[in-house]
MARSEDREN-972139 format. One record per residue (C-alpha): x, y, z. Coordinates in steps of 0.05 Angstrom, whole numbers. Layout:
BEGIN
SITE      px      py      pz
SITE       X       Y       Z
...
END
This chain:
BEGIN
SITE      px      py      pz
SITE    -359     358     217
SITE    -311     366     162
SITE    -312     303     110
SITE    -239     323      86
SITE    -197     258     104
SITE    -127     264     122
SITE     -97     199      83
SITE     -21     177      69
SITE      -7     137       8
SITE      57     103      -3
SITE      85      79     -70
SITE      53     128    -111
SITE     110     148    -168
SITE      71     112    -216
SITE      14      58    -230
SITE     -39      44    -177
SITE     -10      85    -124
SITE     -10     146    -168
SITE     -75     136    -192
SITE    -104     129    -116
SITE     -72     195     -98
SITE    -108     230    -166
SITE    -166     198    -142
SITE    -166     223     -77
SITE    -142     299     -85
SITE    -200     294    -141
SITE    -247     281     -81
SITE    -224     336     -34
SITE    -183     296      12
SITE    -103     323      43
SITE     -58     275      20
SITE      13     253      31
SITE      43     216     -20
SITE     103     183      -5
SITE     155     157     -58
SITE     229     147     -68
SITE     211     190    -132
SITE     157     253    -112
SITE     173     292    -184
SITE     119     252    -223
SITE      64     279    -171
SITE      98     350    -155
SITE      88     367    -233
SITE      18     342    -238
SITE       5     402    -182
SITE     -59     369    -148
SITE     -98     394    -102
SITE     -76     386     -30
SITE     -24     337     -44
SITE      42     337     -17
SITE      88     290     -56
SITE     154     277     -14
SITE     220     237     -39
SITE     219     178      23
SITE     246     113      31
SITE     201      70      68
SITE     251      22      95
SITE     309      65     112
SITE     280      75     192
SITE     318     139     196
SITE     267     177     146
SITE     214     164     198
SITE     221     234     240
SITE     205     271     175
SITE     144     229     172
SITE     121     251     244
SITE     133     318     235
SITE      88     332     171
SITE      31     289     212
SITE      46     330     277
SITE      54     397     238
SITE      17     384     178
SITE     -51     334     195
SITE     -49     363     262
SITE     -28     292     288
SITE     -85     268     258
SITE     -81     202     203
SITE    -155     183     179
SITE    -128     122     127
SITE     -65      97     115
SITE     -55      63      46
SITE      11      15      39
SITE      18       8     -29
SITE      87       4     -38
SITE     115     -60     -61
SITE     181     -93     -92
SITE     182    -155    -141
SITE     232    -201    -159
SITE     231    -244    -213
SITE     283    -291    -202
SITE     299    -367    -190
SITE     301    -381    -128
SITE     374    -414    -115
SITE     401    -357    -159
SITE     379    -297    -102
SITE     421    -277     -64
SITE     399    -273       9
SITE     407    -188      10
SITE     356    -191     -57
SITE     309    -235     -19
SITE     322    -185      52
SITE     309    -122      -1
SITE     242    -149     -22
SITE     225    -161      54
SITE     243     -92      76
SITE     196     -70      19
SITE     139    -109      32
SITE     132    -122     104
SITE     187     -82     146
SITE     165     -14     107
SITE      98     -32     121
SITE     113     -57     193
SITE     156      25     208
SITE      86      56     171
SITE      42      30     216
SITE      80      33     273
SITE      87     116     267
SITE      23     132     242
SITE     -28      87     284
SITE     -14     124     343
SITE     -50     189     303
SITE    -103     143     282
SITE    -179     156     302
SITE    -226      95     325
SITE    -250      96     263
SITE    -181      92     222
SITE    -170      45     166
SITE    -109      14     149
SITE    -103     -15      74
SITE     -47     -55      58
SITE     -40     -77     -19
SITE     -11    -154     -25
SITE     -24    -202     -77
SITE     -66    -263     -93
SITE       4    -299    -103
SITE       1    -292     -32
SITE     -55    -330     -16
SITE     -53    -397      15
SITE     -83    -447     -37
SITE     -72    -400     -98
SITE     -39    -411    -157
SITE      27    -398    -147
SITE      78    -376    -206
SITE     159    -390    -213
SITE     208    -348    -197
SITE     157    -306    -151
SITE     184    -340     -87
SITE     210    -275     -50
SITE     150    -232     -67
SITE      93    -272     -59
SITE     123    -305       0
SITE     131    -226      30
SITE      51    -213       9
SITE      33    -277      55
SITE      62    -253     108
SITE      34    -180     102
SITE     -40    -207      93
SITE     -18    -251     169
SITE       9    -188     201
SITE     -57    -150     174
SITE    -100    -203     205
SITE     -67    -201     262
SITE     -61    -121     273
SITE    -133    -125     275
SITE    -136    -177     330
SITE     -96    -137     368
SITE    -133     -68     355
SITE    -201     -92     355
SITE    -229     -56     421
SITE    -202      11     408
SITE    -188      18     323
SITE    -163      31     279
SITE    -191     -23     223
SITE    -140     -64     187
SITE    -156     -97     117
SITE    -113    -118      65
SITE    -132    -124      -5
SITE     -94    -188     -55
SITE     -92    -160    -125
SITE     -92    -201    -185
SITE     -73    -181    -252
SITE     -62    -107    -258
SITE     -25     -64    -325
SITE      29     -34    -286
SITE     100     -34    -301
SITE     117     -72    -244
SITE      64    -129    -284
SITE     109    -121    -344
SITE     171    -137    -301
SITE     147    -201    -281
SITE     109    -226    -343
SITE     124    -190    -407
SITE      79    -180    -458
SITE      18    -207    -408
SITE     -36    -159    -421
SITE     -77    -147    -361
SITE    -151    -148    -362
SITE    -149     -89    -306
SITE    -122     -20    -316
SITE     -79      21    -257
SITE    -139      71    -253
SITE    -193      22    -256
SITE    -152      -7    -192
SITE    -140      58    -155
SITE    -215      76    -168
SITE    -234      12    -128
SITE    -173      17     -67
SITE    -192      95     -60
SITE    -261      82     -49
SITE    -250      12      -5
SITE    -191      59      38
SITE    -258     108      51
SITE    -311      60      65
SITE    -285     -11      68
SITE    -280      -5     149
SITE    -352       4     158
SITE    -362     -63     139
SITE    -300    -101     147
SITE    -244    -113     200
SITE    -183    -158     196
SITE    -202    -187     126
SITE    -165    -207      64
SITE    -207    -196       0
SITE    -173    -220     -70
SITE    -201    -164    -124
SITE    -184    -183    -193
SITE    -205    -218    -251
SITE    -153    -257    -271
SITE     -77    -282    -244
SITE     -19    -265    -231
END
């Protein structure tokens, strides 16, 4: 039997998620890469990677996502990676209630559409990744101004928890992975001139490989990976 995995990957214009999907082609696997913006990945030309421009929380995008799995992955999705994410750095009486909806529909309604379309393809042995945040851990340190988007990461790492409640008898596997301090740009956004101890491919080296093998061992559980916070 084949070892080629059929994986989607969302969020993957730039930082972590890009890095995952170089990772991944690098290993062999069909991936789908899913971004507002697919022209970073569609001019780096890897190897069984398509890269296509989609809005995760804009529900009406979905049918485009069903037909490359039903045409494409012959309705088959091995590992699902939500990667995805919005922040916003803001005080908290100064956001207005659509900023705070917009970093929900990132965080856990895109998720929520994701998983609802491709589970259904999933195998038994499926794994679902979804990519929060230590600021979204109950008891960690928690940072000003972070109040939409670490409150949105809590609530994915509940939902993840209890997806695989739900699923447990039949699969897929559902973990979610808090991530401290990474150098991205969305890092820089948040905290400038904080200098990360992690790089984005020292990250997507460690979420590719967890997305492959993290199931065999784990169901329905939040590890934090990083060495430092934020």
């Amino acid at each position: 039997m084949s070892t080629q995995k059929n994986i989607i990957v969302t969020g993957t214009s730039k930082g972590i998620g890009l890095e995952i999907v170089k990772i991944l082609s690098g290993m062999g696997h069909r991936v789908l890469a899913l971004s507002r913006n697919e022209k970073p990945l569609l001019d780096l030309n890897l190897n069984a990677v398509n890269a296509l421009a989609f809005d995760i929380t804009r529900e009406e995008n979905y049918p485009i996502l069903e037909d490359f799995i039903k045409n494409e992955f012959d309705s088959r999705v091995d590992i699902l990676i939500n990667n995805a994410g919005k922040l916003l750095h803001e005080k908290f009486t100064a956001i207005a209630l659509a900023d705070f909806k917009a970093v929900y529909e990132a965080n856990v309604y895109g998720p929520v559409l994701m998983m609802q379309k491709c589970i259904p393809h999933m195998p038994d042995t499926g794994h679902v990744v979804n990519i929060s945040s230590i600021g979204g851990v109950q008891g960690s340190v928690k940072f000003a101004g972070l109040s939409a988007y670490s409150s949105s990461k809590a609530a994915l790492i509940n939902l993840t928890e209890l997806l695989a409640e739900e699923y447990k008898e039949k699969g897929p596997s559902f973990n979610v992975l808090a991530l401290g301090a990474v150098q991205t740009e969305m890092l820089e956004a948040a905290f400038p001139g904080l200098k990360a101890p992690v790089t984005a491919e020292q990250m997507g080296a460690y979420i590719a490989d967890f997305a492959l093998r993290g199931q065999q061992l784990y169901n329905g559980k939040l590890l934090q990976v990083g060495k430092s916070t934020p």
